[in-house]
N, C-alpha and C positions, 0 to 999 in steps of 0.2 A: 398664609402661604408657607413662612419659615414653620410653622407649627407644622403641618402636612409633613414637610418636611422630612422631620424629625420622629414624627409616628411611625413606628413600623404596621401598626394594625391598620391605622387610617392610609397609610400607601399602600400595600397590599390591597387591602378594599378595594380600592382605586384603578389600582393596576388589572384587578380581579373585574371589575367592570368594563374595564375598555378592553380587555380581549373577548369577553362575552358581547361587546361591543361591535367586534371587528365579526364574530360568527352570525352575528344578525344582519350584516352585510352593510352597517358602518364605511363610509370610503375611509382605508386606509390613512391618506391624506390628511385629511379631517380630526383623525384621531391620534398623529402620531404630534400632531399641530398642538392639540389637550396638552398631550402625553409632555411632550419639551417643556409649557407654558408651569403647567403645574407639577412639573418633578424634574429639576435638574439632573436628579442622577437618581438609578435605580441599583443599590444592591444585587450584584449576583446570586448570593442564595437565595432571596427575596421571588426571582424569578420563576426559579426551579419550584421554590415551596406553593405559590401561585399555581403553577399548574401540577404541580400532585394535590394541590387542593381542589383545583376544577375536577378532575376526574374521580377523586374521590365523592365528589359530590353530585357523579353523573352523568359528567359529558364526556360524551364519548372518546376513546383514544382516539379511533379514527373520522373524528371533527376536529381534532388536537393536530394531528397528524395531516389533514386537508387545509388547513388554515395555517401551519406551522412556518412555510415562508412569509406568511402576511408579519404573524408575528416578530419576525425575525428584520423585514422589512423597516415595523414600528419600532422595536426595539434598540437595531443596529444603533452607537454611536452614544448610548444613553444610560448604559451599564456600569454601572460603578465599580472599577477592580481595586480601591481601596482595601488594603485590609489582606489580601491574597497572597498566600503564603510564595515564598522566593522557591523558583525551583531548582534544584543540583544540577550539574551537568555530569550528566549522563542516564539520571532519572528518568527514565520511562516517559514521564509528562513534556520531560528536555525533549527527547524522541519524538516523543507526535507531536512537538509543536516544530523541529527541525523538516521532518516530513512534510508538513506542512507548507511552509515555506522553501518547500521546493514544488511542493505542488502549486500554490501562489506561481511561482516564476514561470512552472510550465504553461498555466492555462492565461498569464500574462501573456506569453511568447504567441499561446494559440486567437487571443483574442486580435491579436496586431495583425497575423496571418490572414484572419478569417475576411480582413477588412477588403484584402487583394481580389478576393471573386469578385467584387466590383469592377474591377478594371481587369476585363477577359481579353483585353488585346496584350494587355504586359504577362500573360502566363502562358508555360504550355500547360493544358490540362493534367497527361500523364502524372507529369512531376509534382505538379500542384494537390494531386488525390493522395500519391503516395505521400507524402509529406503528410497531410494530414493525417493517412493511415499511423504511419511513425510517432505523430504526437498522440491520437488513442490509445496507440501500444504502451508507452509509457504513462496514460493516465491511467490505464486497468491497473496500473500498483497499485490504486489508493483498496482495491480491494484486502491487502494485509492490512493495511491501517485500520478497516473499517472491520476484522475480522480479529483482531488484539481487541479492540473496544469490544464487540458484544463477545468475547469468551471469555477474555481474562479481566476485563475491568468492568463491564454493567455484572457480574455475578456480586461483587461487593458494594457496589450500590444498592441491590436486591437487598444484601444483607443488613441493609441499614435503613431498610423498607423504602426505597427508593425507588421506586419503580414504574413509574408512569414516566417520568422524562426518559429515562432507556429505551421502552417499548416505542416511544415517537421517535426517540434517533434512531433507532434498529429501521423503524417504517421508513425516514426518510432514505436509510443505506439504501436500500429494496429498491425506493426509486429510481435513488441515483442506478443501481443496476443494468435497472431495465431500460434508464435512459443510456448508459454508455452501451448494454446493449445492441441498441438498435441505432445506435452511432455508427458501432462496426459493420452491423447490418447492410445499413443504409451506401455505405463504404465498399462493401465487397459487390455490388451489384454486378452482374455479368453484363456484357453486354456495351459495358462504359454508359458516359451520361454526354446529356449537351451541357453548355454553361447555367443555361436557365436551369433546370433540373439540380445541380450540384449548388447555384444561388439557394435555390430553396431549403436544396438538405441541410445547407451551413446554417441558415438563417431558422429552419423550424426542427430541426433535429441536433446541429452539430455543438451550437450555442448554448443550447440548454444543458443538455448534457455536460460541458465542463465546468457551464454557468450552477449545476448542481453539486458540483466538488467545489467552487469556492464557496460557497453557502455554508457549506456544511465547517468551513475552515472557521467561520466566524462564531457560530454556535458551539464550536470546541475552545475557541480560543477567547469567548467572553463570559461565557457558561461553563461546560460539562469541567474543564481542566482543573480553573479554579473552585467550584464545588466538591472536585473530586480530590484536590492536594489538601480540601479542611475535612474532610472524612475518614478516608482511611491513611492508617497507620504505615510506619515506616516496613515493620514488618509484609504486610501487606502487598507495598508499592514493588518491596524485594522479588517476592515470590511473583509478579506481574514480569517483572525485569529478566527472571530466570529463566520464565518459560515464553518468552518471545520469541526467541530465537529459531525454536519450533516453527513456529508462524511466518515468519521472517518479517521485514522492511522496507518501506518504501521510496524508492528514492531515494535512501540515505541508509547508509550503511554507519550503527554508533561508533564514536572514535573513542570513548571513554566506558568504562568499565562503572557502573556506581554501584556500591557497598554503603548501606548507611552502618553507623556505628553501632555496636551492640548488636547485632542479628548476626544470628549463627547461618552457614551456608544451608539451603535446602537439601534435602536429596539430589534434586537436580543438578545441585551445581558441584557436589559431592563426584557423581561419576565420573569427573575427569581422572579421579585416582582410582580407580576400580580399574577391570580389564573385561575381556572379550574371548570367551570360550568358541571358536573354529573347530571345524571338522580336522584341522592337521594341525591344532596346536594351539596355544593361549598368547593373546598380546598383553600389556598392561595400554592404558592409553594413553599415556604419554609415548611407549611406543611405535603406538597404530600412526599418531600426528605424527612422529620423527618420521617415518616410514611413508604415509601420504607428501611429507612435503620435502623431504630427499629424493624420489623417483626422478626418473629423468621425463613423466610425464606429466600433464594434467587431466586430471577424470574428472569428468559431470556424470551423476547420476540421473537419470530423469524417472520417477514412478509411473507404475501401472495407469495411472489418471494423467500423464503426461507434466505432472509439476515436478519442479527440480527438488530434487532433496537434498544433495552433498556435490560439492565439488572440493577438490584438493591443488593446491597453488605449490608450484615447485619454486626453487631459487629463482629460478626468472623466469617468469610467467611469463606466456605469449598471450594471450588473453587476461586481460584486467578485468576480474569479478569482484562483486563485493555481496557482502550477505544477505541486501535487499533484494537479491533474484530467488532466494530458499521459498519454496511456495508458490514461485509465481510459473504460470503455464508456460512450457516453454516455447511455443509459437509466438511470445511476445516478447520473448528475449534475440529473437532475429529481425532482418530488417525485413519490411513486406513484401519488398521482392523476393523473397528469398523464401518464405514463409512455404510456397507451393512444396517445395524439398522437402522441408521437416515435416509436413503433413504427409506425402509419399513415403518416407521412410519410416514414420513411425507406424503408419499404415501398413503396408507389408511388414512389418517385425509382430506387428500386434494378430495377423493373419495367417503367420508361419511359412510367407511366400519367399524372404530374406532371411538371413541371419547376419550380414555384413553389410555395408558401408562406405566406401572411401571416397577422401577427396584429397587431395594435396593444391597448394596455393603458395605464390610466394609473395610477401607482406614485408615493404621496407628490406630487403636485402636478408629475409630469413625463409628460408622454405620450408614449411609447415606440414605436417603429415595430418589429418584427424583421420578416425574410426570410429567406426557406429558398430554397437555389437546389440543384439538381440539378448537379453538378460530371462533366464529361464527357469524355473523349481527343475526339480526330480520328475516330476509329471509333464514335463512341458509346457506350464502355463505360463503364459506373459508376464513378465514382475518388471521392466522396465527397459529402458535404453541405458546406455554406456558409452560415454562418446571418450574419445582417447588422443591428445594433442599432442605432439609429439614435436620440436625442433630437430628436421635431421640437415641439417646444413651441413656438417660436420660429417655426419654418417657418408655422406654422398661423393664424399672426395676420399675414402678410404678405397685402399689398395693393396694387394700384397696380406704379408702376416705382420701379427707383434707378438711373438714369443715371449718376451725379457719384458721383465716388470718396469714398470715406467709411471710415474703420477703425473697426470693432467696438470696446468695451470689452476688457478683457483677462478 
């Protein structure tokens, strides 16, 4: 047994049998039973090499990918992270697994939640839907997370011929999609539901669904991370780090900055010193930021596809953003009450039936102005929204003139 052990060829083998094991329809149970008795721990790369060895040998991705929670099932608890290189904070890897463990907490929070449709005398429904709707909206983040992984980090696994574990977590993404999906789906039904109907959606729709975003936490965080911090290089990891920010973050906005030593800045990251040729005139970019976050307002950008791309935070923001909204739709940056608005508005701007916007609201003893502006080329085509927050508390109690120069308080 201690011999097994110690073999890498004869555990592999091993390993390699009981998941061919589990697709001949093996009960899980039975084999995860083997699995403990005769291998105390398994190697994480071991795993990964296992099944780019199965595929290469002809079994299908998509048997790999239909069996891939069975596996995940046998394997949880049994992976050996020995050996697994320490990760920086602020490293990209730091990053998805900090996401992570905020997704952990959300789909904790939803699992306690879900327990309540049992007991329909202690709820009112309304509140009980929305609520769930609110916990969806914020698990649709994990879509950035899962969209950093196949653009910026499965391409260098590719390059290191690695390529059959990618193509099963990219499958399993897909899933997970189609099940959050039809969460929403399931969720927006007109008409309202009775309790039994909404039992069911939690229990055969709502569950699985976040029940497939923590799955997928464990197969990053016992596999793909550690594989992927003995692979690629520092340089590498940099260039992953640079262009995140494009993509944006889930749930967790980085608080650290990481630079590994010796690597020269990308191009990417080089632009901050460059500037911005304007039809009236040239910025540097250090002075477009001074200029963004001096204004006396806050802008959100939102694209033609409705995802946010830029916002600009003044001295005191009235609105607390952070950079995991960059990408994300912005019907899911409101609360779902609220949601019918942003879909009318963006609807007539994108129709050419509006061009404007407003609301005013007052928030803790501040009266807030925003504006929605319809964003347009030369030709008139849609390029996006423009919302514009404004604190005029101040503005509202002016009176009279001011002539003679005078400086505000700080």
């Amino acid at each position: 047994m201690d011999e097994l052990n110690k073999d890498e060829k004869s555990r592999k083998e091993l390993l390699k049998h009981m998941i061919l094991q589990l697709h001949e329809g093996v009960a899980p149970d039975a084999v995860r039973g083997r699995l403990v008795s005769l291998l105390k721990s398994i190697p994480y790369n071991e795993v990964v090499q296992v099944e780019q060895e199965l595929i290469n040998e002809g079994l299908p991705e998509e048997e790999v990918l239909k069996f891939c929670d069975i596996h995940t099932q046998v394997l949880e608890g049994q992976i050996d992270q020995t050996g697994a290189r320490e990760i920086p904070d602020g490293h990209p890897v730091d990053t998805f697994k900090k996401e992570n463990s905020e997704l952990h907490k959300l789909v904790q929070t939803m699992e306690r939640y879900y327990e309540k449709v049992h007991q329909p005398e202690d709820l009112e429904l309304t509140t009980y839907i929305l609520q769930l709707k609110a916990f969806f909206n914020n698990l649709m983040d994990v879509e950035k997370h899962y969209l950093r992984k196949e653009n910026l980090l499965f391409p260098y696994l590719e390059k290191y011929n690695i390529t059959g574990p990618p193509k099963v977590m990219w499958g399993k993404h897909d899933e997970t999609r189609e099940l959050l999906k039809v969460a929403r789906e399931g969720l927006d039904i007109k008409g309202g539901m009775e309790f039994d109907e909404l039992e069911t959606l939690v229990e055969l729709v709502l569950k699985p669904a976040s029940g497939a975003v923590s799955d997928m936490i464990m197969k990053e965080e016992e596999i793909l991370f550690p594989m992927c911090m003995d692979k690629l290089a520092d340089e590498e990891w940099y260039q992953i780090s640079q262009e995140s920010p494009e993509i944006g973050y889930c749930l967790y906005d980085p608080e650290i900055e990481w630079k590994p030593e010796g690597v020269e800045p990308s191009p990417v990251a080089r632009t901050v010193e460059g500037s911005v040729q304007l039809p009236t005139g040239r910025l540097s970019i250090p002075e477009l930021i001074g200029i963004f976050g001096t204004m006396p307002v806050e802008l959100t950008f939102v694209d033609s596809q409705d995802k946010v791309r830029f916002f600009s935070h003044g001295k005191k923001p009235i609105f607390k953003r952070n950079r995991a909204i960059i990408g994300r739709d912005v019907r899911l940056c409101h609360p779902p009450k609220s949601v019918h608005v942003v879909e009318q508005v963006i609807s007539d701007f994108k129709s050419g039936k509006e061009e404007r916007a407003v609301f005013w609201l007052e928030m803790k003893g501040v009266f807030v102005y925003i504006e929605y502006y319809a964003l347009r080329d030369e030709f008139n085509k849609y390029l996006g929204t423009l919302e514009v927050v404004q604190n005029i508390t101040e503005l509202k109690t002016i009176k009279g003139e001011q002539r003679l120069l005078s400086y505000t308080e700080k």
